[in-house]
C-alpha positions as CSV (number, residue, x, y, z in Angstrom):
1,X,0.0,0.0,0.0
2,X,1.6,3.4,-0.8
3,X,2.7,5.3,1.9
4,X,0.5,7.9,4.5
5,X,0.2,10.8,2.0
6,X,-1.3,13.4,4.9
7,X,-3.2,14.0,8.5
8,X,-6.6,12.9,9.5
9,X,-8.5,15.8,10.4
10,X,-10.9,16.6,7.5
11,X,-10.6,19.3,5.4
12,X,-14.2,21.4,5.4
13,X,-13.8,24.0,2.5
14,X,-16.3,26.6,3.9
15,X,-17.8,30.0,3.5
16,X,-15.1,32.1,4.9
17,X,-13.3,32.2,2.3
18,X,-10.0,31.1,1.1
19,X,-8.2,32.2,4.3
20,X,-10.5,29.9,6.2
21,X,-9.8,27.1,4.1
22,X,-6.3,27.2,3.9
23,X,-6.4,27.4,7.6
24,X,-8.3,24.1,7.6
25,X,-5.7,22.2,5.2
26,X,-3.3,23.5,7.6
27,X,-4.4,22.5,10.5
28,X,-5.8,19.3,8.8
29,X,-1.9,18.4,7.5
30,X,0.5,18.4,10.0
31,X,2.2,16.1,8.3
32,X,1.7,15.0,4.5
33,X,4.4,11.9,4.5
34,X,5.4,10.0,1.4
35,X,8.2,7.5,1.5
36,X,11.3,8.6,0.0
37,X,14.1,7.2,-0.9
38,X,15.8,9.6,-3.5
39,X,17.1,12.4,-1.1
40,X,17.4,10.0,2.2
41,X,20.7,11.2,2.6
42,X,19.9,14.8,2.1
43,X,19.6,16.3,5.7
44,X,18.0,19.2,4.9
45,X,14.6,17.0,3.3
46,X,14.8,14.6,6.3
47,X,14.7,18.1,8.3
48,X,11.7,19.3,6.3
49,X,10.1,16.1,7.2
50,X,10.3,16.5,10.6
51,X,9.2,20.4,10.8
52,X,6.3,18.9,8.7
53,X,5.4,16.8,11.1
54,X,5.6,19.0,14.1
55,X,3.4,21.9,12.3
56,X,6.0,23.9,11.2
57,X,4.6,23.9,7.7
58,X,6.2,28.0,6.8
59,X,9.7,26.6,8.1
60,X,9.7,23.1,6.1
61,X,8.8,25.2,2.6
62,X,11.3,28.1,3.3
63,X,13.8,25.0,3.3
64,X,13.1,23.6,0.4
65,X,12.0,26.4,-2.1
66,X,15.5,27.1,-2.6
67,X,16.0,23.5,-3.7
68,X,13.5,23.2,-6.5
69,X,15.4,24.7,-9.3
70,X,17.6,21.8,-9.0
71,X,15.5,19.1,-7.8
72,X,12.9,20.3,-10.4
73,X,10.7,17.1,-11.9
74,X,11.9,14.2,-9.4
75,X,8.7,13.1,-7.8
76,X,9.9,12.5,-4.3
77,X,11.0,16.0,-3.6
78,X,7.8,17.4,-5.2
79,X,5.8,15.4,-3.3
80,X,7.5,16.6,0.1
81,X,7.6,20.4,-1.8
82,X,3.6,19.8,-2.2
83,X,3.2,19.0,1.4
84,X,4.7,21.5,2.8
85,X,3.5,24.5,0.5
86,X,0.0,23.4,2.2
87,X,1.0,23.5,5.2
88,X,2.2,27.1,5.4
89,X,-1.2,27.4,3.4
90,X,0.5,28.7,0.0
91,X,-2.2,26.2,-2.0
92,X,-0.8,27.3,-5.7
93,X,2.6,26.4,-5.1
94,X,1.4,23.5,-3.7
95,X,-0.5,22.8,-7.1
96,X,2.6,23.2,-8.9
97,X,4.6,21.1,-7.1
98,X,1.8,18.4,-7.4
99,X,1.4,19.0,-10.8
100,X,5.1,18.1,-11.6
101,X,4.8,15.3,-9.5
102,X,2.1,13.9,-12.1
103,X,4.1,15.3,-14.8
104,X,6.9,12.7,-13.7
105,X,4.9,9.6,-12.6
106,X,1.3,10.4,-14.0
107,X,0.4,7.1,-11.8
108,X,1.3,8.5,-9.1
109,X,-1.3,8.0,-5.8
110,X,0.2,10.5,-3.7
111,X,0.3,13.0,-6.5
112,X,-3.5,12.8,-7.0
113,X,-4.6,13.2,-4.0
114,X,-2.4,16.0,-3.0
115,X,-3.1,17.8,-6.0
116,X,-7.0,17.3,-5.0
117,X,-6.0,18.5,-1.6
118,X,-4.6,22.0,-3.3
119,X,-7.6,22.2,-5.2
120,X,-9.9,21.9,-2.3
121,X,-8.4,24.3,-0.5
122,X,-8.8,26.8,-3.6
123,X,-12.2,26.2,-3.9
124,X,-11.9,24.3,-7.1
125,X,-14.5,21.5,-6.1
126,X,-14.5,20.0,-9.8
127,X,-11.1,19.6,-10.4
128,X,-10.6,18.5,-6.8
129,X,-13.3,16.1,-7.8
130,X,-11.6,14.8,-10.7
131,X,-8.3,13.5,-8.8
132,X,-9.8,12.2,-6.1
133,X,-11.7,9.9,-8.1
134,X,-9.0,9.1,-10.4
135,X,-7.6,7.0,-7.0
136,X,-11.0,6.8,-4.6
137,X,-14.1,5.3,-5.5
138,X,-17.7,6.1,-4.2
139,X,-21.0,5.7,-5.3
140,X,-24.7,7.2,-5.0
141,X,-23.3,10.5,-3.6
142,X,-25.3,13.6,-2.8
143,X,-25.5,15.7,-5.7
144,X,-24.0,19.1,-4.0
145,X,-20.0,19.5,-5.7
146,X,-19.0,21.1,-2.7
147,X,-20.3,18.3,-0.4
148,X,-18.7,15.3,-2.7
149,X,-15.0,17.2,-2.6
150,X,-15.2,17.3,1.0
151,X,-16.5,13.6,1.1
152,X,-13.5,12.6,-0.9
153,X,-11.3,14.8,1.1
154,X,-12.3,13.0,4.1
155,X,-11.6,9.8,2.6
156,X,-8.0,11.4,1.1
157,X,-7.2,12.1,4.8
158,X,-7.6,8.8,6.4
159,X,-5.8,7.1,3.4
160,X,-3.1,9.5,4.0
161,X,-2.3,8.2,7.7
162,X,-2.3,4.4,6.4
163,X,-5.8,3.3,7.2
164,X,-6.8,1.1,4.5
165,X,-11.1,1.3,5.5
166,X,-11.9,4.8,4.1
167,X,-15.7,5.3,5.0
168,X,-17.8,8.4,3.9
169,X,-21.2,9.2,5.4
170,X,-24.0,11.5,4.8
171,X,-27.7,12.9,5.8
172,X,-30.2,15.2,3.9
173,X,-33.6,16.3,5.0
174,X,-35.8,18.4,2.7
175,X,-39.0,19.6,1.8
176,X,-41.4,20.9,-1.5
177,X,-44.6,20.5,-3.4
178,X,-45.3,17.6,-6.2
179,X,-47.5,19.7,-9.2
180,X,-49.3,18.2,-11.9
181,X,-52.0,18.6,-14.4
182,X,-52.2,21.9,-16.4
183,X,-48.9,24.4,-16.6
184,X,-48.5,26.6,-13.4
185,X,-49.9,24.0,-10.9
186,X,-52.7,22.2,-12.1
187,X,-55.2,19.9,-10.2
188,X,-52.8,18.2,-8.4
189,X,-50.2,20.1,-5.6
190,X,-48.9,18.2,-2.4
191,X,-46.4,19.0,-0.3
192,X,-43.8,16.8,0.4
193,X,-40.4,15.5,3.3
194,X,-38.2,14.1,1.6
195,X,-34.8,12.6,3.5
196,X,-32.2,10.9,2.2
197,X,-28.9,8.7,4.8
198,X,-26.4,6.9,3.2
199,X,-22.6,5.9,3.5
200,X,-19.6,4.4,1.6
201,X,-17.0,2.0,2.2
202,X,-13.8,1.6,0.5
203,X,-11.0,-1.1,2.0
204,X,-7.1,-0.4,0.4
205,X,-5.6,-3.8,-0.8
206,X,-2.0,-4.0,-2.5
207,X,-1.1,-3.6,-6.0
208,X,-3.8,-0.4,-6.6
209,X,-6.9,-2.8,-5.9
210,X,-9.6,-2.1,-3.8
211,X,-12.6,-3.4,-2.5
212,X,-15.9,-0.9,-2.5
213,X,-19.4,-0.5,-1.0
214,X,-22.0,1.7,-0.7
215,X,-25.8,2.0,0.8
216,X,-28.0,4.9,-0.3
217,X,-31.5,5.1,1.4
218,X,-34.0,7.9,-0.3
219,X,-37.5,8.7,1.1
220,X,-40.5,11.2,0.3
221,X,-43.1,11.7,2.4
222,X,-46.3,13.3,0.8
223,X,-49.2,14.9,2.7
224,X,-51.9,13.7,0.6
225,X,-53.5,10.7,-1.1
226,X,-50.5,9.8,-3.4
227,X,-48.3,6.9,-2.4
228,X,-44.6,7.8,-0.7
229,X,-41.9,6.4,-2.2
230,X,-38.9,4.9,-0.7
231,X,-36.0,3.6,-2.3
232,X,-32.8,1.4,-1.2
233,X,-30.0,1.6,-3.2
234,X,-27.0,-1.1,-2.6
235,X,-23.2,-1.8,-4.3
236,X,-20.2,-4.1,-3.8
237,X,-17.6,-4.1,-6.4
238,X,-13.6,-4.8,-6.8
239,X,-12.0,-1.5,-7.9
240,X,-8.2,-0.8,-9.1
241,X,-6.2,2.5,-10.1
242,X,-4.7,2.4,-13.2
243,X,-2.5,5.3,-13.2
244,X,-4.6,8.0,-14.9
245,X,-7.7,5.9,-14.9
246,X,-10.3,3.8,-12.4
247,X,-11.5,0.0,-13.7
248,X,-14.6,-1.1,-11.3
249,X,-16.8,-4.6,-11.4
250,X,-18.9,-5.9,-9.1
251,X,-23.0,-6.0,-7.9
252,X,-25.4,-3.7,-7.3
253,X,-29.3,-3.4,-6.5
254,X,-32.0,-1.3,-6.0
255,X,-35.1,-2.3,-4.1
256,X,-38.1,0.6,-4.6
257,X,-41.4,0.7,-3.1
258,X,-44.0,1.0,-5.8
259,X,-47.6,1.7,-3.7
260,X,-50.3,-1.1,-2.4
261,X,-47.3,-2.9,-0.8
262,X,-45.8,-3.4,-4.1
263,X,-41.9,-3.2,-4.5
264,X,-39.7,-3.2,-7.8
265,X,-36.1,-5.1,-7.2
266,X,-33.4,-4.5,-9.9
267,X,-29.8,-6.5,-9.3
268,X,-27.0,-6.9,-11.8
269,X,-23.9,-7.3,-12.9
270,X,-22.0,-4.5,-14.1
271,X,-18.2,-2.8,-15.0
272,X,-17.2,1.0,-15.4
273,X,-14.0,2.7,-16.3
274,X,-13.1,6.7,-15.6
275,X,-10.0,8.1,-17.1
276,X,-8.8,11.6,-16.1
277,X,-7.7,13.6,-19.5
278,X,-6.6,16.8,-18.1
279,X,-7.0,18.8,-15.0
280,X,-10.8,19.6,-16.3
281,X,-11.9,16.5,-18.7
282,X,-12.8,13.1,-17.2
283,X,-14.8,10.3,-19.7
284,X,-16.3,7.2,-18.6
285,X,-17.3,4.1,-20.0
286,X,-20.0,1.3,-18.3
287,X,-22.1,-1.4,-19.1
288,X,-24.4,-3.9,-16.8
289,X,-27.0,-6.6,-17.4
290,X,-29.6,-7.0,-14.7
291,X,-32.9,-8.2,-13.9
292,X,-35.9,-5.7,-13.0
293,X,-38.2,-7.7,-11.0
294,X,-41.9,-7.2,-9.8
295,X,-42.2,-10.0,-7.1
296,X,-46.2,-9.0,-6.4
297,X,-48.9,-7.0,-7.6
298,X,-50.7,-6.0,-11.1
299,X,-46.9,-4.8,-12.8
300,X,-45.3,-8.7,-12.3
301,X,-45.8,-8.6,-16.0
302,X,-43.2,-5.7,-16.9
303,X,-40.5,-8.8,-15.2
304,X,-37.6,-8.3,-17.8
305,X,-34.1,-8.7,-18.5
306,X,-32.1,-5.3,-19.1
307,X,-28.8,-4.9,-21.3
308,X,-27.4,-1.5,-20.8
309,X,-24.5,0.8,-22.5
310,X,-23.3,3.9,-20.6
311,X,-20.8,6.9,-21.4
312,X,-20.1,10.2,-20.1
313,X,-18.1,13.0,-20.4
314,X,-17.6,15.7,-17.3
315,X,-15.8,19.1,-17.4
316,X,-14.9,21.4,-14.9
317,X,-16.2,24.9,-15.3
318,X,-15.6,28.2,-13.6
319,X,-12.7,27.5,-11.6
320,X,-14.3,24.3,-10.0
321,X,-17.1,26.1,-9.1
322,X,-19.3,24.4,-11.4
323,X,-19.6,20.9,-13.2
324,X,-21.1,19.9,-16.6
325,X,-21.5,16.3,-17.5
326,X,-23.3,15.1,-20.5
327,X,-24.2,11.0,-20.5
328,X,-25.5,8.9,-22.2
329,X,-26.9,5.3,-22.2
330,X,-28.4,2.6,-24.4
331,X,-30.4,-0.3,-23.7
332,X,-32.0,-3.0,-24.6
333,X,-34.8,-5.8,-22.7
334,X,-36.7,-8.5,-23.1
335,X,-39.8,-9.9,-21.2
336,X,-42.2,-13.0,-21.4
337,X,-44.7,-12.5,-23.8
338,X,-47.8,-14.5,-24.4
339,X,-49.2,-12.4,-27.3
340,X,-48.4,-10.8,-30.2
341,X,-47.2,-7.4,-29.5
342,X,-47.4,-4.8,-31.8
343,X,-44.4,-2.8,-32.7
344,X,-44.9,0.8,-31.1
345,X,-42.7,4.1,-30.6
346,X,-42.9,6.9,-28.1
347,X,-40.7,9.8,-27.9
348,X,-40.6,12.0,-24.5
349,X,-38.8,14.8,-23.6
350,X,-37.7,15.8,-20.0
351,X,-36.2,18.9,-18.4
352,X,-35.9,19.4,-14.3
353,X,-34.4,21.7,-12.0
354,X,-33.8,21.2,-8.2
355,X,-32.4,23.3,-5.6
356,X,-31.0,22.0,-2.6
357,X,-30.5,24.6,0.4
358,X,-28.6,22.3,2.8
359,X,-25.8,22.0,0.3
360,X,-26.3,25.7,-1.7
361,X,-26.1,23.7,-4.8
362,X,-28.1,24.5,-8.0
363,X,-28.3,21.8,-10.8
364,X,-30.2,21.5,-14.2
365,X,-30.4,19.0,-16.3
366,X,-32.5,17.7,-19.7
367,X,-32.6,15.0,-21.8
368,X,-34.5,13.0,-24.4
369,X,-35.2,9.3,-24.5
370,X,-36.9,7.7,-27.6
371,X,-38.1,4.1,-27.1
372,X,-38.7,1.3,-29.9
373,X,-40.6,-2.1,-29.0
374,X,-40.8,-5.5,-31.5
375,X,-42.0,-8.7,-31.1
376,X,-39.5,-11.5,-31.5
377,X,-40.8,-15.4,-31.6
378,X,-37.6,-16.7,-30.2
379,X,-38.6,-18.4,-26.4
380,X,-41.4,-16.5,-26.9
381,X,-40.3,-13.0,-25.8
382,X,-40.8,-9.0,-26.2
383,X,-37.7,-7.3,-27.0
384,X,-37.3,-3.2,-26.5
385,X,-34.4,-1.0,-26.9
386,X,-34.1,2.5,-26.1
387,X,-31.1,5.2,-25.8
388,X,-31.2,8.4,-24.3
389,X,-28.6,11.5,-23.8
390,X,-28.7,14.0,-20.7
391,X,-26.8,17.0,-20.0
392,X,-26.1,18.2,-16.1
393,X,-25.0,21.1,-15.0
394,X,-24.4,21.4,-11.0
395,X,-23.4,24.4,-9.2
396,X,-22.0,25.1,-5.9
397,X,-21.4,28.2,-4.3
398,X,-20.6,29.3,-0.8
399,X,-22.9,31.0,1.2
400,X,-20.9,34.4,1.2
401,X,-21.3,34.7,-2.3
């Protein structure tokens, strides 16, 4: 397992600014350690090390700036250079150092997470975003960009003192009215609580693997006649950096309650890879077969088998402060049939927006979906593919701004 990269008091990035949050990454890495082995003999790095540790952050980087013209480019020393610029809280010298750490060993664990560390404390939550997940994975976040840095922060910071169980937690409570009918409100307008608890688990084996988990509980509470809807979302999956890139495979499940006592249960197999471009691109690629299940009630029927086909693209905009993602997915599903079915299209057309308060995040998205059903005679079976596209755009901002 790579070697403590930093402390383990979390890193809040907050509304007080930047002075606030440096003072947090200070105060949060007293020491940010890597292994070295290149300058061992070298007392003035084994003396950085040591100021390092003790909180003497300003000390440890006024002894080694005057070293990086010639130590330029050779990973160990930028790592320790990297440390120590956050912990006398200079964040973009602490970037660059990072940033030549990548340069010379793009792989490099330690480099990605202290490079995320720089960002946080900058308040540039999507590229933070991006290097943490080039090394950490976690699923079924909250949708705040602010609140998943900080979440991967957290996680950067126990990793950094050796522990190999990196767990994340979370809680949301919320509230607003369900409209529908004509435009403007219609016949329909209850108010609703939603409330949403959840955590992540992800254990540190050798060699880059890892073994991750997650459980995401989401419930909405309306006042009136219409049915509340809970949903239980579960993962488990084996996980491995690949230098720039994260390769994941494993199980997950989703168990939904559908009204009357009446649950949907969807389980599956699936695999996803991420690769980090630059600084402000990160693609993905994924694919899962599952089952979608109605154990009871009138939908047992719509029982089916799903193929699916997913890619994305995300981009960091406005210094971090905002994220755009643009996905998309293709499927394809089959279901017992005891009838002819005739072929039929439909074409729909979505567009949302959601504010959430707790987190001062705004996001938007839309997207399209366009559906085509035929009858196949083989084993007797309905077959429907369907592909859609959906563009996200999610931004955070503190609440001084």
């Amino acid at each position: 397992m790579p070697s403590p990269l930093s402390a383990s008091r979390p890193i809040k990035a907050c509304a007080g600014g930047c002075g606030l949050r440096l003072a947090k990454v200070s105060a949060a890495l007293p020491a940010l350690l890597v292994a070295c082995t290149a300058f061992a003999a070298e007392p003035e790095l084994s003396h950085a090390r040591k100021l390092i540790a003790h909180g003497q952050g300003i000390a440890a980087y006024e002894l080694l700036a005057p070293m990086a013209a010639t130590a330029k480019g050779k990973l160990d020393f930028e790592l320790l250079l990297g440390q120590a610029a956050l912990a006398a809280q200079r964040p973009d010298e602490a970037r660059s150092a990072f940033e030549r750490a990548l340069a010379a060993s793009p792989g490099s664990v330690a480099g990605h997470l202290g490079l995320g560390l720089a960002y946080l404390a900058l308040g540039d939550y999507g590229r933070a975003k991006i290097e943490f997940e080039t090394v950490l994975r976690f699923d079924d976040l909250p949708p705040g960009l602010q609140q998943q840095a900080e979440i991967y922060a957290q996680a950067a910071q126990d990793y950094a003192t050796g522990q190999r169980a990196l767990a994340a937690g979370y809680a949301m409570v919320g509230g607003g009215n369900y409209r529908t009918g004509a435009v403007g409100g219609g016949p329909f307008n209850e108010a609703f609580l939603s409330a949403r608890v959840g955590g992540n688990l992800n254990y540190e084996l050798d060699d880059g693997y890892a073994l991750t988990g997650s459980l995401d509980y989401r419930l909405r509470d309306y006042e009136g006649d219409r049915r509340n809807d809970a949903d239980l979302r579960w993962n488990a999956a084996v996980s491995r950096n690949l230098g720039q890139g994260n390769l994941a495979g494993g199980l997950r499940g989703r168990v939904s309650y559908r009204g009357d006592g009446d649950y949907r249960n969807d389980f599956g197999l699936y695999g996803n890879y991420s690769l980090r471009l630059d600084p402000d691109n990160q693609v993905g690629v994924g694919a899962e077969i599952r089952q979608r299940r109605y154990p009871t009630g009138p939908l047992r029927e719509r029982t089916r088998n799903i193929v699916e086909f997913t890619g994305s693209w995300t981009r960091s905009l406005l210094d971090g402060k905002a994220s755009f993602t643009l996905a998309g997915q293709a499927d394809a599903s089959s279901t017992p049939s005891a009838a002819t079915v005739t072929p039929t299209s439909s074409a729909s057309r979505r567009a949302s927006t959601s504010r959430s308060t707790t987190n001062s995040a705004v996001s938007s998205s839309a997207g399209g979906r366009t559906t085509a059903t035929t009858s196949s005679g083989w084993a007797n079976r309905v077959i429907r593919s369907s592909a859609s596209v959906r563009a996200t755009t999610t931004c955070t901002k503190s609440a001084a701004a």
